[in-house]
N, C-alpha and C positions, 0 to 999 in steps of 0.2 A: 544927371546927378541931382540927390534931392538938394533941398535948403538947408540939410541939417550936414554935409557933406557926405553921406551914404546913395550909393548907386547900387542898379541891378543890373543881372541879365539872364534872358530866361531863353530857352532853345525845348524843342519837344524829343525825347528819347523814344527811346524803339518799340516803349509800351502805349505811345501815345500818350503821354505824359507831359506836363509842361514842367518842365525843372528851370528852376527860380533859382538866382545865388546874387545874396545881398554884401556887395564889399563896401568893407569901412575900414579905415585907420586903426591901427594896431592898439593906438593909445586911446584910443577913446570905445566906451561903450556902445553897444548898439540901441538904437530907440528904436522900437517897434511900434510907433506910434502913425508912421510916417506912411501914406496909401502913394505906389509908384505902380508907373503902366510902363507894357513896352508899346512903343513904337511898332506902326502895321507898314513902312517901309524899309526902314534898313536895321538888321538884325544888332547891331552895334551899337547904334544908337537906344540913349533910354532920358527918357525925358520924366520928369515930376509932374504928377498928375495934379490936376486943379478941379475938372470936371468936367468929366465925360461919362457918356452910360456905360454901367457896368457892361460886360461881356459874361462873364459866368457868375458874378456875385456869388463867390465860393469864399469861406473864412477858414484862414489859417487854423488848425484847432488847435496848435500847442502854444502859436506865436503871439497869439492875439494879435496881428496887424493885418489890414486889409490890402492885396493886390489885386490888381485889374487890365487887363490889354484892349488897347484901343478894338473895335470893330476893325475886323480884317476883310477882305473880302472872301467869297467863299472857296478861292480856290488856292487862298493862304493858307487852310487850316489842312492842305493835305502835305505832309513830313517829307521832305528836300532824301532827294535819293540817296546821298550821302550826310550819313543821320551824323552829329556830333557825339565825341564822347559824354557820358552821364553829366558831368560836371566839364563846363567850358574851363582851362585853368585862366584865358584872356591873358592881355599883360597886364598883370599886375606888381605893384610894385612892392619893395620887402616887406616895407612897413604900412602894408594893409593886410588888413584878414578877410576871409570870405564867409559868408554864413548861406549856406545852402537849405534851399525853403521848395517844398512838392507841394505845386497848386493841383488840385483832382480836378481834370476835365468836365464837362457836364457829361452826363449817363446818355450811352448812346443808346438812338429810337432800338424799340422793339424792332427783331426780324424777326427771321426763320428760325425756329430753333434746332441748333442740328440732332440727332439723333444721340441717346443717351445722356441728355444733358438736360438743364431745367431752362426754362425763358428768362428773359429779362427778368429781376426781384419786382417786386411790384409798388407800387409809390400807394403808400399804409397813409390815411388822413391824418394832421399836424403833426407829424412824425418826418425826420430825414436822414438818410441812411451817411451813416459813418465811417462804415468799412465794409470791405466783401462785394464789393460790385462794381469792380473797372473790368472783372474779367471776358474774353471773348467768350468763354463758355464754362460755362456751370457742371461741375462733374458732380454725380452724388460724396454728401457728406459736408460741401461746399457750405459756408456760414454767413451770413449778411445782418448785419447789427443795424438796429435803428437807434434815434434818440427822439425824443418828445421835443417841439418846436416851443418858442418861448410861449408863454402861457399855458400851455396844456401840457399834461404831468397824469402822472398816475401813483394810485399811494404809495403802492409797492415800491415801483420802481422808476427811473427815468430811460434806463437802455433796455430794449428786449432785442433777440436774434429770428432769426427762422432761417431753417436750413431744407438743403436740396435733398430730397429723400426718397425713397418706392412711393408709386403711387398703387395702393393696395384696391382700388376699383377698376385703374386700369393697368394690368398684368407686361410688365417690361417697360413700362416708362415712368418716368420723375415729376414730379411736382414738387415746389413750396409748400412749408407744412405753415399749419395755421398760425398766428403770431398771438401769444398768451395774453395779449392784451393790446388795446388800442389807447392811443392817446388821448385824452380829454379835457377841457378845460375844466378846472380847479376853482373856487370860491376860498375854500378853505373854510374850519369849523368857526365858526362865529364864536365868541365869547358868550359865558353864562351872563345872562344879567345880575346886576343885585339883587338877593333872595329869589334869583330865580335857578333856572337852569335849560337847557335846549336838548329836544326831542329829534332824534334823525341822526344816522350813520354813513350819510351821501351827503357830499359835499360838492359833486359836479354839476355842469351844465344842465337846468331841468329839473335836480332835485331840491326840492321845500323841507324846510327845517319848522320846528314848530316851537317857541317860548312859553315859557309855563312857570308859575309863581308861586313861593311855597303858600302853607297857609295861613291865611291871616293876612296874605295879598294879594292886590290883583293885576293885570297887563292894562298899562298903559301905553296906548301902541298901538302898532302891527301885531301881532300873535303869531305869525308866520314869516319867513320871509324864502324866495325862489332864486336859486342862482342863475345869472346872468349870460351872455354869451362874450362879456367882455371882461367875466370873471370876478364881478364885483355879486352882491346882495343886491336885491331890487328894497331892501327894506330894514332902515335903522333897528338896531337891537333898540326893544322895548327896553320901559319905565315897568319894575315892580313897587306899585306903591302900597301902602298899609292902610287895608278895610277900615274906614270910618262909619260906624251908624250916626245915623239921627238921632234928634233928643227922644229918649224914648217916652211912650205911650202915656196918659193923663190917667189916672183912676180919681172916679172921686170918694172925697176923702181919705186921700193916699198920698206919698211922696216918695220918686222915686231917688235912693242915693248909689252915688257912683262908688265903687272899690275905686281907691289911687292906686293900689299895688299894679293891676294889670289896664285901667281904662275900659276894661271890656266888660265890666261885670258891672250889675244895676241889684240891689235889693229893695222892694216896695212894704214901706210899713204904714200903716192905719193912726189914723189921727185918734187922738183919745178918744171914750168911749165905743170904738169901732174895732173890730174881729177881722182880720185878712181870712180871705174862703180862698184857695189857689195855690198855686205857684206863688211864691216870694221872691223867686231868684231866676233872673233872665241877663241874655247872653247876648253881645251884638256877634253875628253871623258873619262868615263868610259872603255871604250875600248882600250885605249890608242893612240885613235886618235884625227884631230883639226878636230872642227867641224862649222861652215854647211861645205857640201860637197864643192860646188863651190867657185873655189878662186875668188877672183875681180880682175879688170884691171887697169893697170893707163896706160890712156888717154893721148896721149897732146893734150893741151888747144882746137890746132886749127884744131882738129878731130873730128869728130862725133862718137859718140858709136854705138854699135852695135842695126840696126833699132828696134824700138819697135812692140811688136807682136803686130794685128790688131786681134779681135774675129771672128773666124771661114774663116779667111784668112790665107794661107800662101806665105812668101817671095820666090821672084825665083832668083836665084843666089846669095842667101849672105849667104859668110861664111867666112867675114871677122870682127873682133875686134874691128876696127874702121875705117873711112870712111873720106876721103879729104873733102873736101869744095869741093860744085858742085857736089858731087855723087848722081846718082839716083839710087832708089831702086823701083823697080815692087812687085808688090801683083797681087795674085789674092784669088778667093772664093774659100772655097774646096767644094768637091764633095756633092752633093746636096745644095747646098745653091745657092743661085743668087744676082747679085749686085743692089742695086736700085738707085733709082734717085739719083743726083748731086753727083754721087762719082766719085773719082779718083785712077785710079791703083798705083798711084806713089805718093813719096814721097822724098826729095832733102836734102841735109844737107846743111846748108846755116851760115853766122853767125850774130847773134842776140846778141848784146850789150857785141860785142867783144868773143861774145863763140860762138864755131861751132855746131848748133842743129838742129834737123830735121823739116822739116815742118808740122804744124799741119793732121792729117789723115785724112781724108775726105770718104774712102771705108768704105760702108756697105755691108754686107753680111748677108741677109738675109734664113733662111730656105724655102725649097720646099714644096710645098705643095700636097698632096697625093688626090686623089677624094674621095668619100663618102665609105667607103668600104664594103657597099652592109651587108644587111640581112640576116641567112639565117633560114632555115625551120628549127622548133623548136628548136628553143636557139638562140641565144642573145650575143650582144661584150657590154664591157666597153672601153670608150675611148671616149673623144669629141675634141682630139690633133690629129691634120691630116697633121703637118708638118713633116718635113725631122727628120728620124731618132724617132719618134713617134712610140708606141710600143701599140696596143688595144688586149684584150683580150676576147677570144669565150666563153662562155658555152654552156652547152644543157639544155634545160628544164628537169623539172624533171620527171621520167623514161625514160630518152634517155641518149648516151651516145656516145663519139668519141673514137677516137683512144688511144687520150691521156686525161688525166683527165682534160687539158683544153689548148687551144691552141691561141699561141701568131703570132700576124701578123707586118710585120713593114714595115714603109713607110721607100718606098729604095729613092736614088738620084735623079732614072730617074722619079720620082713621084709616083709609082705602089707599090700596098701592095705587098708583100712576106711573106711566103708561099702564096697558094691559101686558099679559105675560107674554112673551115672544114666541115662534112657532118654529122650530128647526128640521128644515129640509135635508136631504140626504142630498149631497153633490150629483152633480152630474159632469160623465163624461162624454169629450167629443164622439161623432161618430168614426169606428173604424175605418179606412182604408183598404179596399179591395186589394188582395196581392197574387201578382197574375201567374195562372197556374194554378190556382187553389180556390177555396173555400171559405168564407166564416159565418161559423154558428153565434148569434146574437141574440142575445133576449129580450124583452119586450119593455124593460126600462134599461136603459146604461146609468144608473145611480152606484153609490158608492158599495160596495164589496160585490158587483155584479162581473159574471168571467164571459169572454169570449173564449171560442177556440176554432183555432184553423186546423184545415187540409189541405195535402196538394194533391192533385187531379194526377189518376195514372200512377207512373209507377217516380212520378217525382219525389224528393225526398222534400221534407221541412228542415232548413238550417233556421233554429232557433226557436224558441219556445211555443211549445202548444198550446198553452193555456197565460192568458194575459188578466190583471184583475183590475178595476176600477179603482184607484187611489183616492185616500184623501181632502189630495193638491187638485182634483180633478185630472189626474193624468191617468196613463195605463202605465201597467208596470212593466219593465224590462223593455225589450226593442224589437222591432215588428220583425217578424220572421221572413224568411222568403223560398222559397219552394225551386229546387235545383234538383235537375239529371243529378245520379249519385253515379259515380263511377270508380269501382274499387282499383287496387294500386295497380299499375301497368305489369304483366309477369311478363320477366325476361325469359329467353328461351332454354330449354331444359337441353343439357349435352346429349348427344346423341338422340334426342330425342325431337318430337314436336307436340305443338297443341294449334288446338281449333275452338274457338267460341269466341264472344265480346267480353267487354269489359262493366257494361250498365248492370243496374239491381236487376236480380233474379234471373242473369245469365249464366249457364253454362259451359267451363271451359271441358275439355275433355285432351289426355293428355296421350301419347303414344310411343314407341321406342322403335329405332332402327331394327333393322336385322341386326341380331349376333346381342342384342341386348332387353336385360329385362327390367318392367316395370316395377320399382321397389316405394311403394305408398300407393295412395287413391289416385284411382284415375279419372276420376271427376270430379272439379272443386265447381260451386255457386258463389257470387255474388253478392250479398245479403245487403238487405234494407241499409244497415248500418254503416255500408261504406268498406267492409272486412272481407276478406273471402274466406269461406266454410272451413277451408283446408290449407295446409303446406302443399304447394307444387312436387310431386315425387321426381324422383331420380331414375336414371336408367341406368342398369347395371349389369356388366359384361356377363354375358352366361355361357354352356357348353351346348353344344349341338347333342339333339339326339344321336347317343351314339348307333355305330352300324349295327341292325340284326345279323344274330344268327341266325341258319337256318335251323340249325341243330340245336341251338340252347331255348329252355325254356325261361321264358321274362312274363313277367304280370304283367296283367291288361294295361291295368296303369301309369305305368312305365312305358308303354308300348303308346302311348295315347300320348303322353308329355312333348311339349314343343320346345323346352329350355331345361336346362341344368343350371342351377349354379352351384361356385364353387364348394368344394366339398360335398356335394350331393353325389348319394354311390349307387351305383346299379349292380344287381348281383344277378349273375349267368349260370341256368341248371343245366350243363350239357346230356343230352339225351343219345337216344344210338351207340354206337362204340365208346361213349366217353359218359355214359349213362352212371356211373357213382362218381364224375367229378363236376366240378364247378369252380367259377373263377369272378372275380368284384372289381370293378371299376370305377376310380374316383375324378370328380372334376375337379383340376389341380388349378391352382392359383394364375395358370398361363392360360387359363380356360380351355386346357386340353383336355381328353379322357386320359389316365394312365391307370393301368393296373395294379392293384394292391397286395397280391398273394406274385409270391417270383419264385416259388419252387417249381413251377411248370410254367415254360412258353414254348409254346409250338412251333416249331420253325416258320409257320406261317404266319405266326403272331395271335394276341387272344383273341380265339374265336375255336367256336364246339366245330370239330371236325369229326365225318364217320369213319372209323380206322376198326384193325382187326389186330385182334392180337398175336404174338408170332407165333405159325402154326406148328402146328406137330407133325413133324414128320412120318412116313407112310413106311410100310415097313421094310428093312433093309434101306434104308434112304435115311442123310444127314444133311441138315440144313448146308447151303454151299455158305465156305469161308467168309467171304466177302458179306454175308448179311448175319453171321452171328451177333453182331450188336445190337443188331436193330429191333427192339420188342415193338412195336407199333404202325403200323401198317394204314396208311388213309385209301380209304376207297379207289378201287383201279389199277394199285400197286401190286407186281406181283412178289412172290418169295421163291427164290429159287433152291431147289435141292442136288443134289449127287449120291447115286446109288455107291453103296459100301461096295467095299472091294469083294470081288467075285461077282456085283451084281451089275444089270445092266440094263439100259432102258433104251428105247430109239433114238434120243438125244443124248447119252451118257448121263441122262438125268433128267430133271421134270421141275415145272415152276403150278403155283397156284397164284391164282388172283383173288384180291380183295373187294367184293359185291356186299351191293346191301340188298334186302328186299324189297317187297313192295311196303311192307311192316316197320320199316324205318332200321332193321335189325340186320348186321353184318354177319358176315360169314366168307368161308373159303371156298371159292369155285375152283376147282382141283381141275387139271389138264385131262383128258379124257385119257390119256394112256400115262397117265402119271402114276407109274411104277413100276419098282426094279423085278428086276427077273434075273433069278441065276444062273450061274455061266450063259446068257444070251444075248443076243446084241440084235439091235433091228438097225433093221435096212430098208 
């Protein structure tokens, strides 16, 4: 129990957890002021701490009081097999309350990390983690808060996160993503000084500020000052204090008087009888000087000032302040220039309505003038100023080039340009590059607009330009070529058909067709330089077979010679011998058969010229027999039989003829040798 009559007791839960519960008196508040330990032998006991070393040095964060547990030994800190409820209830008595307080363990050592998970959070410099990291394992999405440790801070912010995420370099595992900021010790912005203000936007560990004073003041000081690692300034904000000059400058027979209005301001007037020459009015400086530089003079009355400059003349002998009555003063031109008409070298101080003043100027000095400064071989000057001290400028045309990127000439005193006129050269380029397989033709300067050209050896082709030109920049134009086997597209094989040759330039293919089909296109395509071939690959296309001869029809040479039909192509048949005034045509039909075209006559043997006879005429007393009255046609070898009329009679009751041709291709009836009737007689 403490002093203040508040006791604890703390027990570890199932998370590894140390659970704290602080009972006090029901009537009385609780003071959070008060640091209690447990006891590292009997779980019951709790004793008031006095001073012992911390164990986790962990702070409450919402309670502001500090708890601490004695040193255990190490084989206290593994959790009693029968773990307590969350909260012990103890005996307590009605009239106490309990106030339950979670100390955070220290972060257990890194291990192994299991698969799909992220490792230990990582301990970020002055920074300490708040939440998100008692877990045994880190799943993606998983959040870990930091806070900046006392003295180091960040502008933005005091707390950042970083969470367990894909690690996108290595494919299926997790990583910590980066944390948006680290913690850093703070200075904080220094104060502007009086009439000053401070230079710098960093305020951390390392970074310099710099003081600065408006104007009209200066640092007194440091000018700078560095922040610290203990977060202080290495260096008091400066003193702006207000620019004082010195008494300013003596002139004699002068007096310098000060403006009260601002202190800064001086005006110089001349003692009687004396003339101020100068400036009257000076300035004390930021510097703490009077300013403009040169002081004025005072004059008397009956002097002249010092001569006035004349343009591109200078005075010879004067190098005095002021000048008597009656002083002459000389000029002359400087170096390149020339004097012109009605001038005079001199100039008198004289006096004019009782003041001593110079006489009007009357020198001119004119510039020289330089002669034309010449052309030269390709390129060109800018410039159309050819007097003294005139400056024209060369180039070179474009692919040429001088010494210098461009050269300046100037008209000097004695009239003549300086330098000489510059000389521009035509570029050159490197030399070519042998490219293998090939060729190049070079000519005998490589300067600018000069061409190369390549070849390739054989039947190589050139990929890329034949002709290259000298640039410029000194390069070649376009990109080196290179000299490759050309081989036209691969030809797939043709249906029914085949081919034979390569594929390289100026081969060729040659194309052919099955039986039963015909070539429809060329049947040799080439290769061509260009990578194309000549032709379309032809087709092969079903055709008819020479149909069968006849022996008896007449067919043209030509047809008789043919090795394909295709469809729709017709043959026409002149049948000769017995069928000598007919004929018959024959189409190749789309099944690539022959079929006949005319269907008023088929022959029982089908179309083809047969030799037949017509039906013969009967012999006298003789009628063709029954059975062949139909029949008007007769093919060779067939006979026709008759029957003798009533009352006649023949050795067979009748007689047949055969149907012959002759040696002449010409039919006829070969009659039975006793083929005829005879009346009332009969043979035997």
């Amino acid at each position: 129990m403490g002093p203040n009559g508040y006791w604890i007791k703390c027990v570890f839960s199932a998370g590894f957890l140390l659970i704290c519960i602080i009972v006090a008196p029901a009537n009385a508040a609780p003071s959070l002021d008060t640091t209690f330990q447990t006891s590292s032998t009997e779980e019951e006991s709790l004793t008031p701490l006095h001073a012992t070393p911390p164990l986790f040095n962990t702070m409450v964060p919402h309670l502001g009081t500090t708890f601490q547990t004695s040193p255990p030994e190490q084989e206290s800190l593994t959790p009693p097999q029968s773990i307590p409820p969350l909260f012990n209830t103890m005996d307590v008595a009605p009239n106490v309350q309990q106030t339950p307080i979670i100390i955070v363990p220290p972060r257990p050592s890194p291990g192994k990390t299991p698969k799909g998970s992220c490792s230990t959070p990582p301990d970020l410099p002055h920074s300490d983690v708040v939440s998100g990291w008692s877990e045994d394992i880190y799943r993606e999405g998983h959040l870990v808060t930091y806070a900046c440790q006392s003295g180091f801070t960040d502008i933005q912010a005091r707390r950042f996160s970083i969470v367990c995420e894909s690690d996108n370099d290595s494919p299926g595992k997790l990583r910590w993503s980066s944390p948006y900021f680290l913690c850093q010790i703070t200075c904080g912005r220094p104060e502007n000084p009086a009439n000053g203000f401070v230079e710098g936007q960093f305020y951390t560990f390392g970074s310099t500020v710099t003081f600065k004073c408006r104007r009209g003041y200066f640092v007194f000081g440091a000018n700078n000052s560095t922040c610290q690692d203990d977060g202080n300034w290495d260096n008091l904000v400066p003193e702006c204090r207000e620019v004082q000059c010195e008494r300013p400058p003596w002139v004699e027979h002068g007096e310098a008087v000060l403006n009260i209005d601002d202190n800064k301001t001086i005006t110089y007037e001349c003692q009687p009888g004396f003339i101020l020459d100068g400036n009257s009015t000076f300035q004390c400086l930021d510097n703490g000087t009077w300013g403009p530089k040169n002081l004025p003079y005072c004059r008397p009355l009956h002097m002249c000032k010092h001569p006035p400059p004349i343009a591109n003349a200078m005075q010879l002998w004067s190098t005095q302040q002021s000048y008597e009555l009656g002083t002459n003063v000389r000029y002359r031109c400087n170096p390149g220039y020339t004097v012109s008409r009605d001038s005079s070298y001199f100039i008198v101080c004289v006096n004019i309505d009782g003041l001593a003043k110079w006489t009007p100027q009357k020198l001119k000095c004119q510039p020289k003038q330089c002669s034309f400064p010449g052309e030269i071989e390709n390129g060109y000057f800018n410039g159309t100023d050819f007097m003294y001290g005139a400056h024209i400028v060369y180039h070179c045309n474009h692919g040429y080039i001088m010494g210098e990127r461009q050269m300046t000439r100037e008209c000097m005193a004695d009239g003549n340009w300086l330098p000489n006129s510059p000389v521009c050269e035509p570029v050159q380029c490197p030399e070519p590059l042998e490219i293998p397989h090939g060729t190049i033709s070079v000519p005998s300067s490589l300067i600018f607009d000069s061409v190369i050209r390549y070849r390739c050896n054989g039947k190589m082709q050139l990929m890329g330009p034949s002709l290259r030109t000298c640039q410029a920049d000194s390069t070649w134009s376009d990109h080196e070529p290179i000299c490759m086997a050309v081989l036209c597209p691969p030809l797939k094989n043709i249906e029914n058909g085949k081919w034979l040759g390569g594929e390289g330039t100026d081969s060729v293919v040659r194309f052919s067709c099955n039986e039963g089909f015909l070539l429809a296109g060329q049947d040799t395509i080439t290769c061509l330089p260009n990578g194309q071939w000549s032709g379309y690959p032809p087709t092969c296309q079903p055709v008819c077979p020479p149909p069968t001869l006849d022996r008896y029809a007449a067919i043209p040479q030509i047809i008789r010679d043919k090795q394909y039909f295709t469809v729709g192509e017709r043959v026409e048949f002149h049948c000769g011998g017995g069928y000598r005034d007919w004929s018959y045509t024959l189409v190749c039909n789309k099944w690539h058969r022959w079929q006949q075209v005319e269907k008023h006559f088929l022959h029982p043997s089908g179309w083809k010229c047969v030799a037949f006879c017509y039906r013969p005429k009967p012999n006298l007393n003789a009628v063709i027999a029954r059975s062949y009255e139909h029949i008007d046609f007769y093919p060779v070898g067939k006979y026709a039989y008759f029957d003798c009329k009533l009352g006649y009679t023949s050795e067979a009751y009748g007689y047949y003829m055969e149907c012959a041709v002759d040696k002449g291709g010409e039919t006829y009836w070969k009659p039975y040798k006793k083929a005829r009737c005879i009346a009332g007689r009969r043979w035997y």
